[in-house]
C-alpha positions as CSV (number, residue, x, y, z in Angstrom):
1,X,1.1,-23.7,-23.7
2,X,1.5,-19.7,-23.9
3,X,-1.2,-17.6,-22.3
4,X,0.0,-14.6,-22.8
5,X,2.9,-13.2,-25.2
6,X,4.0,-9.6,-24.6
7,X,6.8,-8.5,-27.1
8,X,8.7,-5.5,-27.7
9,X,6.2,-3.2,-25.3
10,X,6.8,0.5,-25.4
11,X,4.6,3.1,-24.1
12,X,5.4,6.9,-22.7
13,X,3.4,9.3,-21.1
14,X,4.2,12.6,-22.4
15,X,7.6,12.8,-22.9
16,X,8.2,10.1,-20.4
17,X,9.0,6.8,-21.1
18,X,7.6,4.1,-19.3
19,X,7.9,0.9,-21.2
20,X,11.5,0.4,-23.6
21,X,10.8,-2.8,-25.8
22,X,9.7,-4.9,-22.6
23,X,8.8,-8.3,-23.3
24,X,6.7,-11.0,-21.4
25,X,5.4,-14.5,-21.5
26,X,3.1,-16.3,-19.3
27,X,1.7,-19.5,-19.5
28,X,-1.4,-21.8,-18.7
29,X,-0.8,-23.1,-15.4
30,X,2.0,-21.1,-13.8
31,X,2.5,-18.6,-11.1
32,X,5.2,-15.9,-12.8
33,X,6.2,-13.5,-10.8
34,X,6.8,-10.1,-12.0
35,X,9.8,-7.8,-10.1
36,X,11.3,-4.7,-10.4
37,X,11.8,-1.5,-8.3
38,X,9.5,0.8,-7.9
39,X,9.0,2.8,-11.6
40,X,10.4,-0.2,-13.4
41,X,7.5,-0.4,-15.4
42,X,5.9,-3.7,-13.9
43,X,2.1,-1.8,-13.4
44,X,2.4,-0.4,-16.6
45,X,3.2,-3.6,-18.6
46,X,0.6,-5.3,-17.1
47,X,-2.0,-2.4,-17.4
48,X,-1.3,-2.5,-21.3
49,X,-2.4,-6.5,-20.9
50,X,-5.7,-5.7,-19.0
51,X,-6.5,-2.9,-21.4
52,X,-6.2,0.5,-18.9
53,X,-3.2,1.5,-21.2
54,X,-3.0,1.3,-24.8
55,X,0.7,0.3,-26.3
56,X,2.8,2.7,-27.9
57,X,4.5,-0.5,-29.6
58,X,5.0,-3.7,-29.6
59,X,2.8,-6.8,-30.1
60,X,0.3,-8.6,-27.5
61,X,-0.9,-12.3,-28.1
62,X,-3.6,-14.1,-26.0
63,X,-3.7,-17.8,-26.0
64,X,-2.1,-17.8,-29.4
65,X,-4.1,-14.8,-31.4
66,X,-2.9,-11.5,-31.4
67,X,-4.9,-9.0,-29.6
68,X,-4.8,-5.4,-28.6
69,X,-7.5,-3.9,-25.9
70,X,-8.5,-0.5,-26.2
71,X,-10.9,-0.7,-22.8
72,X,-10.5,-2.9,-19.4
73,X,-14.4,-4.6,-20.9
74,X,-12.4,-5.9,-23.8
75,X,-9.6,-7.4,-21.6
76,X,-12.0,-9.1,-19.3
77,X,-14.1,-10.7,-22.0
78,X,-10.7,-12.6,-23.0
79,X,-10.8,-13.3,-19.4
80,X,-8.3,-11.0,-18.0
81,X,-8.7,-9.9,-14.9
82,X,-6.4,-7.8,-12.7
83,X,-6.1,-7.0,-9.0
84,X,-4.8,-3.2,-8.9
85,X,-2.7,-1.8,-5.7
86,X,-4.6,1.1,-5.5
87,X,-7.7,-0.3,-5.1
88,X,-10.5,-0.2,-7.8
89,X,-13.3,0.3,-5.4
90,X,-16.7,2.4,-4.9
91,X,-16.4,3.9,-1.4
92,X,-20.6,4.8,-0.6
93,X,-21.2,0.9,-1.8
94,X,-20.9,-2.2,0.3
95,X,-18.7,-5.2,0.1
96,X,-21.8,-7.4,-2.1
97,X,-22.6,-4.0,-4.0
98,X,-19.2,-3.9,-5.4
99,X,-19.0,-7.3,-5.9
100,X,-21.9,-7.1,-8.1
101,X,-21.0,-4.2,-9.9
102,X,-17.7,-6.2,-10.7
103,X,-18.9,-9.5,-11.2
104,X,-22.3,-9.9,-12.0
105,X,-22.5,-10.2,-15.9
106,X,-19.6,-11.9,-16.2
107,X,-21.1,-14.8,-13.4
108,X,-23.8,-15.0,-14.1
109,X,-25.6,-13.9,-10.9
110,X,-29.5,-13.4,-11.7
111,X,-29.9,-12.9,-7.9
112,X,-28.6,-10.9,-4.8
113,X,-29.1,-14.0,-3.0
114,X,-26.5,-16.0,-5.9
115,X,-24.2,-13.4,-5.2
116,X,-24.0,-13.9,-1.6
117,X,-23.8,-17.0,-1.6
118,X,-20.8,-17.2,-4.1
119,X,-18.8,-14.6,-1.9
120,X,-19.4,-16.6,1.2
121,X,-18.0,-19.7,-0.6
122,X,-14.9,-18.0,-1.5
123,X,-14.4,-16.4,1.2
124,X,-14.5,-19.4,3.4
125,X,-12.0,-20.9,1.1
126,X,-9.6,-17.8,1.6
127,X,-10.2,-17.3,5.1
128,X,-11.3,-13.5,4.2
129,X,-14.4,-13.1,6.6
130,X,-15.9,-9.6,5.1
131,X,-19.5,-8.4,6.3
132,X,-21.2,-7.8,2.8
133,X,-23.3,-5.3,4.2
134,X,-20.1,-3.2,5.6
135,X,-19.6,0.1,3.2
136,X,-16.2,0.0,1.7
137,X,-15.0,3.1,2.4
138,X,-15.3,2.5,6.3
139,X,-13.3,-0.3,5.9
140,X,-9.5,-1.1,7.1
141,X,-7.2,-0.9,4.1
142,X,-6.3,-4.8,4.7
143,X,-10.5,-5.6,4.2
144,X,-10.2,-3.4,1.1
145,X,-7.2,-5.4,-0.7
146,X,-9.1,-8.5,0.4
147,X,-12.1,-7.5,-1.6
148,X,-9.9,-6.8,-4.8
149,X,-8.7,-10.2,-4.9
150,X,-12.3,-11.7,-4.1
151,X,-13.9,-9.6,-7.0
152,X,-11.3,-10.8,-9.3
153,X,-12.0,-14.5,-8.5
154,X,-15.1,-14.5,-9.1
155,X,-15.2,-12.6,-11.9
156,X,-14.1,-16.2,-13.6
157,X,-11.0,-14.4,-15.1
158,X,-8.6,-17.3,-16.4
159,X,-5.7,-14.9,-16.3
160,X,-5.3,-13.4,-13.1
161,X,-2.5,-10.5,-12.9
162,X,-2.2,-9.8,-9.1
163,X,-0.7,-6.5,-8.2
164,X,1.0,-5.8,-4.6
165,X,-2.2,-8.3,-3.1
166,X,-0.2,-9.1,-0.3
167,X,0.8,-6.2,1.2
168,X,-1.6,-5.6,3.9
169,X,-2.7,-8.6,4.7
170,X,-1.0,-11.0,7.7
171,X,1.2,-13.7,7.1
172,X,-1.3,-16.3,7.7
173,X,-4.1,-14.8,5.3
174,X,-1.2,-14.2,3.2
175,X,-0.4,-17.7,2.6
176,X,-4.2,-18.5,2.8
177,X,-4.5,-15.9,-0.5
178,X,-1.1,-17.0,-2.3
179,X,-1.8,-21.1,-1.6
180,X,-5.2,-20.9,-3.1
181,X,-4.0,-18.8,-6.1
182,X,-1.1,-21.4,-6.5
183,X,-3.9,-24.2,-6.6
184,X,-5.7,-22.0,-9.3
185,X,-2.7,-22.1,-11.8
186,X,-2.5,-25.8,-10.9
187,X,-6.2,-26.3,-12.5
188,X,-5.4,-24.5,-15.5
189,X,-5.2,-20.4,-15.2
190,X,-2.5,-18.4,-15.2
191,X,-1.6,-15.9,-12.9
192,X,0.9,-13.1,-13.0
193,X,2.2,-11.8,-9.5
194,X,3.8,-8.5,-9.1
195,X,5.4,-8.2,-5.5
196,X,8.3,-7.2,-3.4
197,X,7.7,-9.8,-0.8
198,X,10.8,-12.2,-2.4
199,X,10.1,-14.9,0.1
200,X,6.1,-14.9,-1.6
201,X,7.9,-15.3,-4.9
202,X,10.0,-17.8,-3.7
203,X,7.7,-19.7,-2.1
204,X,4.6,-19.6,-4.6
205,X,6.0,-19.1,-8.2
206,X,6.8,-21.4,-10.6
207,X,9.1,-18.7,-13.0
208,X,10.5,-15.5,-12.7
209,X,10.9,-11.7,-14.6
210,X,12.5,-8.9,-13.7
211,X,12.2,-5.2,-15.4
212,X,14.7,-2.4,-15.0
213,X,14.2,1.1,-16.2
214,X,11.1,-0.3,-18.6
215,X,13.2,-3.0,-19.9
216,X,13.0,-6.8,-19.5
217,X,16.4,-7.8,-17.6
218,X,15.4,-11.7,-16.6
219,X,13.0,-13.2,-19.1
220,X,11.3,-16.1,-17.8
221,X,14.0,-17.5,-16.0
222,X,12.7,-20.5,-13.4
223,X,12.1,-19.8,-9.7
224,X,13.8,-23.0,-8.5
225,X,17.3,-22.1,-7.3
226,X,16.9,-18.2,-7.0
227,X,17.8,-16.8,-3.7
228,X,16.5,-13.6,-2.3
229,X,19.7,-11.8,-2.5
230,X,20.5,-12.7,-6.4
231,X,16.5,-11.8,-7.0
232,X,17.2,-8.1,-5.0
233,X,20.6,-8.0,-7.0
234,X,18.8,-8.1,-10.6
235,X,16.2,-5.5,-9.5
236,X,18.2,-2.9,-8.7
237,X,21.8,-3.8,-10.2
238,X,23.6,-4.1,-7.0
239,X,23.9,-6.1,-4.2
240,X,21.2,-5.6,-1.7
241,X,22.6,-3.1,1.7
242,X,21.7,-5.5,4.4
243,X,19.8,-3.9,7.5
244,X,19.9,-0.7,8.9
245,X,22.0,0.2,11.7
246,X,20.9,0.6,15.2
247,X,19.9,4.5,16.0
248,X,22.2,5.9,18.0
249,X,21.3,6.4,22.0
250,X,20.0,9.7,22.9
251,X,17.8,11.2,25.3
252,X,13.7,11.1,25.1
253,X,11.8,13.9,25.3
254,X,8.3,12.5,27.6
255,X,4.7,13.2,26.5
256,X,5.3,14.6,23.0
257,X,2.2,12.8,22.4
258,X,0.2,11.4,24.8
259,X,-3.5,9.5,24.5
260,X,-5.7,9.4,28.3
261,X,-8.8,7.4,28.0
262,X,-9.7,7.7,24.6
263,X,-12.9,6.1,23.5
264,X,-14.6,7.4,20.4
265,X,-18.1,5.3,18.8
266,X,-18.1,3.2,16.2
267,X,-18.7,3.7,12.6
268,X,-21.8,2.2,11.0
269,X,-19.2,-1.3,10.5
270,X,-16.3,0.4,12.0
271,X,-14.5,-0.7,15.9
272,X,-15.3,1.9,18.6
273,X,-12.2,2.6,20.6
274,X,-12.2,1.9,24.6
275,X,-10.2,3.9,26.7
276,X,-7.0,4.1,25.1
277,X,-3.7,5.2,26.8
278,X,-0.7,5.5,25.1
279,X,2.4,7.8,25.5
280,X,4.8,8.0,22.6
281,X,8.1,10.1,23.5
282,X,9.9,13.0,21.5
283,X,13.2,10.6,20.1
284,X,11.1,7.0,19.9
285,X,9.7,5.1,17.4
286,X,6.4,3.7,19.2
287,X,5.4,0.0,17.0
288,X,1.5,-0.6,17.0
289,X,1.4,-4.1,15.6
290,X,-2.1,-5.8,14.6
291,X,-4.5,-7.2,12.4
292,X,-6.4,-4.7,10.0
293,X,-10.0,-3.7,11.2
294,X,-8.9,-3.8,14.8
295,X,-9.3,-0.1,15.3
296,X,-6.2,1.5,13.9
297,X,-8.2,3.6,11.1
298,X,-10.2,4.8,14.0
299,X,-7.5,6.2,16.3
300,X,-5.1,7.5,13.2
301,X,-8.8,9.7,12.8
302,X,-8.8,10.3,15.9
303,X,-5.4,12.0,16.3
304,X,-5.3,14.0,13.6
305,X,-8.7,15.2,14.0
306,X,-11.3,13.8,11.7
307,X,-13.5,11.8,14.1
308,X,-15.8,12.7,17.1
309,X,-14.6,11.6,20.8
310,X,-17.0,10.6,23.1
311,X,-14.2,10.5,26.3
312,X,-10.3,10.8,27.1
313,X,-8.1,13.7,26.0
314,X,-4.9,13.8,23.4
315,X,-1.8,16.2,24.4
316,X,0.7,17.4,21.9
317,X,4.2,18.5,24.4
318,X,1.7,18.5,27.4
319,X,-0.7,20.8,25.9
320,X,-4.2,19.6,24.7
321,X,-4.3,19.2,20.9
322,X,-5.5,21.9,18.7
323,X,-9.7,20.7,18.0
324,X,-9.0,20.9,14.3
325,X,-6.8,19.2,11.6
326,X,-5.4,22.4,10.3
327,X,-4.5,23.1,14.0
328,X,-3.0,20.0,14.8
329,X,-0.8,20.3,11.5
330,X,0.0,23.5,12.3
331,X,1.0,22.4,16.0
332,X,3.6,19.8,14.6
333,X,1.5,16.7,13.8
334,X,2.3,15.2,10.6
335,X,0.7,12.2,9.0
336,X,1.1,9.1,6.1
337,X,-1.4,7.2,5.4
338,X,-2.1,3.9,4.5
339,X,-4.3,4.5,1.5
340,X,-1.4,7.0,0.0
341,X,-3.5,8.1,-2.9
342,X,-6.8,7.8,-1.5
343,X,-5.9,9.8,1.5
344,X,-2.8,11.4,1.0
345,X,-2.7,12.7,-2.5
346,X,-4.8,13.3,-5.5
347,X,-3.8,11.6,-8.3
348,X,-5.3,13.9,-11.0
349,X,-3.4,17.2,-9.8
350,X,0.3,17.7,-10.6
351,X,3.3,17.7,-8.1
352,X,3.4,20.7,-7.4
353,X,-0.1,21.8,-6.2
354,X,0.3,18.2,-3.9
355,X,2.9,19.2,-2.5
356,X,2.1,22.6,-1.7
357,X,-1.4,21.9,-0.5
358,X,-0.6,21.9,3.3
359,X,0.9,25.5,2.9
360,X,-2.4,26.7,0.5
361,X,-5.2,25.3,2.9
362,X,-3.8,25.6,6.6
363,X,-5.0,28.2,9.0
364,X,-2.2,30.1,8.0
365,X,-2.2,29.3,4.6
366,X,-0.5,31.5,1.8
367,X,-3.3,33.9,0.6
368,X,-1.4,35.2,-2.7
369,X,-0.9,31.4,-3.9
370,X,-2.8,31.4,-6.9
371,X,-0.1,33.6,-8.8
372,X,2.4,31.6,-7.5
373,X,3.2,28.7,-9.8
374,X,6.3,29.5,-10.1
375,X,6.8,29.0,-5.9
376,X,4.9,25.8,-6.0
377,X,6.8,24.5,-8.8
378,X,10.0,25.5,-7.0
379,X,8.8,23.4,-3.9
380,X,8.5,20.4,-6.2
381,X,11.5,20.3,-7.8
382,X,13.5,20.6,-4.1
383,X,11.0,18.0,-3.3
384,X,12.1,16.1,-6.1
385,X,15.5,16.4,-5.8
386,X,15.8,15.8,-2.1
387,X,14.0,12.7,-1.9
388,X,14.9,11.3,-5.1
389,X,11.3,10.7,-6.9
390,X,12.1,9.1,-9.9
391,X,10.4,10.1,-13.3
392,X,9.4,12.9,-11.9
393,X,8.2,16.3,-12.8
394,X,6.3,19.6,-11.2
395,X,3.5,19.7,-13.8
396,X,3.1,15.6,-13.8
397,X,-0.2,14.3,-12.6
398,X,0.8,12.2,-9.1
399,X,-1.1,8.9,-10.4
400,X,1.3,8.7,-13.2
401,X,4.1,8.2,-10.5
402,X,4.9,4.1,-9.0
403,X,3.7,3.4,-5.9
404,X,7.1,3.8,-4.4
405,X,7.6,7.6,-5.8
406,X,4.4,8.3,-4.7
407,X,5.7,8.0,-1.1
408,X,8.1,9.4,-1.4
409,X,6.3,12.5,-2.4
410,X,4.3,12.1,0.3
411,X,7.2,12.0,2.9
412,X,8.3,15.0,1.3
413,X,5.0,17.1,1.6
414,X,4.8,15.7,5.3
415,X,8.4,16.2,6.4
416,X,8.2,19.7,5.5
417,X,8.6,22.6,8.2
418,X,8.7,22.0,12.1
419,X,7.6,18.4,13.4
420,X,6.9,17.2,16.4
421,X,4.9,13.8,16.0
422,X,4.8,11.5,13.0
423,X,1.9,9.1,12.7
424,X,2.7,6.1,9.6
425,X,0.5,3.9,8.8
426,X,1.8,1.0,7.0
427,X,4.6,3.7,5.5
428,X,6.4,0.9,3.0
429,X,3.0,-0.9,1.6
430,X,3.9,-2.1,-2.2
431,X,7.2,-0.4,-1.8
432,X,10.5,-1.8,-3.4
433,X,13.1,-3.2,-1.1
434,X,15.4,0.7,-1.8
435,X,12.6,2.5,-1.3
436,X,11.5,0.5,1.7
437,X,15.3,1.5,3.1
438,X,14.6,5.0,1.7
439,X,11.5,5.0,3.8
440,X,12.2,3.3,7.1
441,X,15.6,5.4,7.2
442,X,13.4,8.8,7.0
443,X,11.3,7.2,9.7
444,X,15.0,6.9,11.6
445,X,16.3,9.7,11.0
446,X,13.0,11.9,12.0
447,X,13.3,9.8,15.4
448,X,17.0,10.8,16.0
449,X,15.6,14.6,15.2
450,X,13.7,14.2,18.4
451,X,10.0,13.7,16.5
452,X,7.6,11.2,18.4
453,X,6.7,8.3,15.7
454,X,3.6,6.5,16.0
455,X,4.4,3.4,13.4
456,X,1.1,1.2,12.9
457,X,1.7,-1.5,10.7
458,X,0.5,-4.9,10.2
459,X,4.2,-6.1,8.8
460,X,5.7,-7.8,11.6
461,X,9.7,-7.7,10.2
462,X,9.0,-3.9,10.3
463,X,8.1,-3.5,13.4
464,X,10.5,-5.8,15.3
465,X,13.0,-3.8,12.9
466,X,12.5,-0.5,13.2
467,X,10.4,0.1,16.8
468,X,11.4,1.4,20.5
469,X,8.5,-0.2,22.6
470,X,5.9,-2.0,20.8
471,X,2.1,-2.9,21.6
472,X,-0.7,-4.8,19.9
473,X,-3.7,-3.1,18.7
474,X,-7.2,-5.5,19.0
475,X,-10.9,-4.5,19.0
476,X,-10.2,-0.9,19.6
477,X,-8.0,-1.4,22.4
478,X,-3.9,-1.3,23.0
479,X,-2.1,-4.4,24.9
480,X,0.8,-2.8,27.7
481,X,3.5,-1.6,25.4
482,X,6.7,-3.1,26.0
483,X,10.5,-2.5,25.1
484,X,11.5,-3.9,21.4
485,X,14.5,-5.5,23.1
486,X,12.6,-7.7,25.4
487,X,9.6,-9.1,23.2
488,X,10.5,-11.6,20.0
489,X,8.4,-11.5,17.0
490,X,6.8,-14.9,17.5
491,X,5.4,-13.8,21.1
492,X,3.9,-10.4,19.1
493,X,2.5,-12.6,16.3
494,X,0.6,-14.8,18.6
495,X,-1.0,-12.0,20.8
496,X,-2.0,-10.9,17.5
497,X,-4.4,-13.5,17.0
498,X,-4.8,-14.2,20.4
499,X,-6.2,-10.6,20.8
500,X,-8.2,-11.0,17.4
């Protein structure tokens, strides 16, 4: 029986189109999974379903009777309910706060003491262990996406549409996640599941869709029999490029950023780092594998300047680091984050003034900028251009743009000027597979330029992939590091959780 019929779909933002006629149908009791490259129009089809965007055309049934939601409330009174990849959190508040806030009416809960006990039940069943008292916005990235998913359980939605909610958590607690909303569909709801991980869709859905350019290019079509390479050949209309070659050999520059002893308190439910060494050299990629929550937020604060030391000492070339951010910027530090538009951009303000900011606010920051649209608008459109951000324009608000574009906006912003040392954290989260290769061949090619790369990510095929020397990152400390060449990716998986 249908769930959910979406036909004809269009919707454009501006004078951008989004959404050309795409069509979708879901029903009771399936996982679908949902694929397309970044800016294909997946979000926004399924935003249009939960009720954040209103259709420009097109028709929407639910369970049979048509339907059109003007507000998110109306959606989730049908029972809709929709994990986002940027998350849809309140920072100040704490894990059971949120949860409340979320989930309360629609629960039931007349207690605190309900609510607890209902997110300890679940989160036994997922294998998500998250301190309810712990504020969210002191949180690891991969505690955060767990939360989404949680608050959309037990919300009670019957139709679960399930946006990137793998892509910071571990293999095992991905399986954990995906197997329990597998069993889910199998007593009755139906859940949509937008990804890029093609061994999650073929491993946990039941049918498959695929947009292109806002249209609908595989409608429905079963997820028996689909390989990985036929899936990545529908999404982006040619065969997929196989792996990167291997960098070519050159000489390392030593010390271009070096760590002694560095220890730094905890936050109120944060990890306190203990004496961490760590030496990345000018020409290396430098792999910092682990389990989110194990410190990494802390020391990425660390470096780039945003959190007190109590002991040890960071050197930029052999020279103590500037004691500011704007001076450690200015000194050749550059930085991605892992939260790209809750740290790295602001979704509200167009291209342009994002990626100008760094020049605007620096210590040497352009003082005659505010009758200068015409320069920052410039600097977007080479941004643009150079790094290939689809759908893109200078005066465009940044949350308008796919999670993939986004990043590459923000590579272009942070690979601007002279650099020295680049820290990513968790640089291809929610990307397509071309704009992972987009990403990870910047990441290459900033290496071969001689930059020191500190990669910290929690995607094991990455790291093994991409990384020089690798070490593991647990309860704010850093395992030996050792070369890539003579470690496998099962021995680094089980230190992992060894460690944890």
């Amino acid at each position: 029986m249908t769930a959910v019929r979406l036909s004809g779909i269009e919707k454009s933002f501006g004078s951008r189109p989004a959404l050309l006629g795409a069509n979708f149908v879901l029903e009771w009791g399936e996982v679908h999974a949902l694929l397309g490259e970044n800016g294909a129009g997946k979000s926004t089809l399924m935003n249009v379903l939960a009720g954040f965007y209103t259709a420009d055309a097109g028709t929407l049934a639910v369970d049979g009777a048509p339907a059109r939601f003007e507000t998110p409330a109306a959606a989730a009174e049908a029972g809709i309910g929709m994990v986002h990849q940027h998350f849809k959190l309140v920072g100040p508040l704490s894990v059971l706060e949120n949860i409340r806030l979320a989930c309360a009416k629609r629960a039931g809960w007349k207690t605190k003491a309900e609510a607890l006990a209902a997110m300890q039940t679940l989160g036994a069943e997922l294998g998500f262990h998250l301190n309810p008292q712990a504020r969210v916005d002191e949180m690891a990235v991969s505690d955060q996406q767990k939360l989404e998913i949680m608050k959309v359980l037990l919300a009670g939605a019957r139709i679960l549409i399930l946006d990137e909610p793998t892509a910071v958590l571990t293999e095992e607690e991905a399986k954990a996640a995906l197997g329990l909303v597998r069993t889910l569909a199998r007593g009755g709801r139906a859940v949509v599941l937008i990804t890029h991980k093609l061994r999650d869709v073929l491993g946990f859905s039941d049918r498959v869709s695929v947009m292109r350019a806002g249209r609908t290019v595989i409608d429905a079509a079963p997820a028996a029999g689909m390989t990985a390479a036929s899936l990545s050949e529908a999404m982006v209309g040619t065969a997929p490029q196989g792996e990167i070659a291997p960098r070519t050999a050159h000489r390392l520059k030593p010390d271009m950023l070096r760590v002694m002893k560095l220890s730094a308190p905890a936050s109120a439910h944060g990890v306190a780092l203990r004496e961490i060494d760590l030496d990345v050299k000018g020409g290396e990629i430098f792999g910092l594998a682990g389990i989110g929550g194990n410190g990494q937020a802390e020391l990425v604060e660390a470096l780039i300047g945003i959190r007190q030391l109590s002991g040890g000492d960071i050197l930029f070339d052999g020279v103590d680091a500037p004691p500011t951010p704007e001076g450690r910027r200015e000194a050749g530090l550059r930085y991605i984050p892992a939260d790209r538009m809750g740290m790295g951009l602001f979704g509200e303000l167009p291209l342009a003034v994002n990626i100008a900011l760094p020049r605007l606010l620096g210590e040497k920051a352009e003082r005659k900028w505010l009758v200068r649209k015409g320069w920052m608008n410039q600097l977007a459109r080479a941004a643009i251009a150079d790094y290939e951000v689809a759908g893109a324009a200078p005066d465009l608000p940044v949350r308008l743009l796919s999670g993939g574009n986004a990043q590459k906006l923000m590579l272009a912003r942070e690979f601007a000027g002279e650099m020295s040392v680049l820290i990513a954290h968790s640089p291809t989260r929610g990307l397509d597979i071309r704009a992972v290769q987009a990403v990870q061949a910047r990441l290459r090619a900033a290496a071969e330029a001689g930059v020191a790369v500190l990669l910290i990510s929690e995607d094991l095929d990455e790291i093994m992939e991409l990384s020089d020397r690798v070490a593991v990152m647990s309860h704010g400390r850093i395992s030996p590091a050792e070369p890539v060449a003579q470690v496998d990716r099962a021995r680094i998986g089980r230190l992992m959780l060894e460690l944890h």
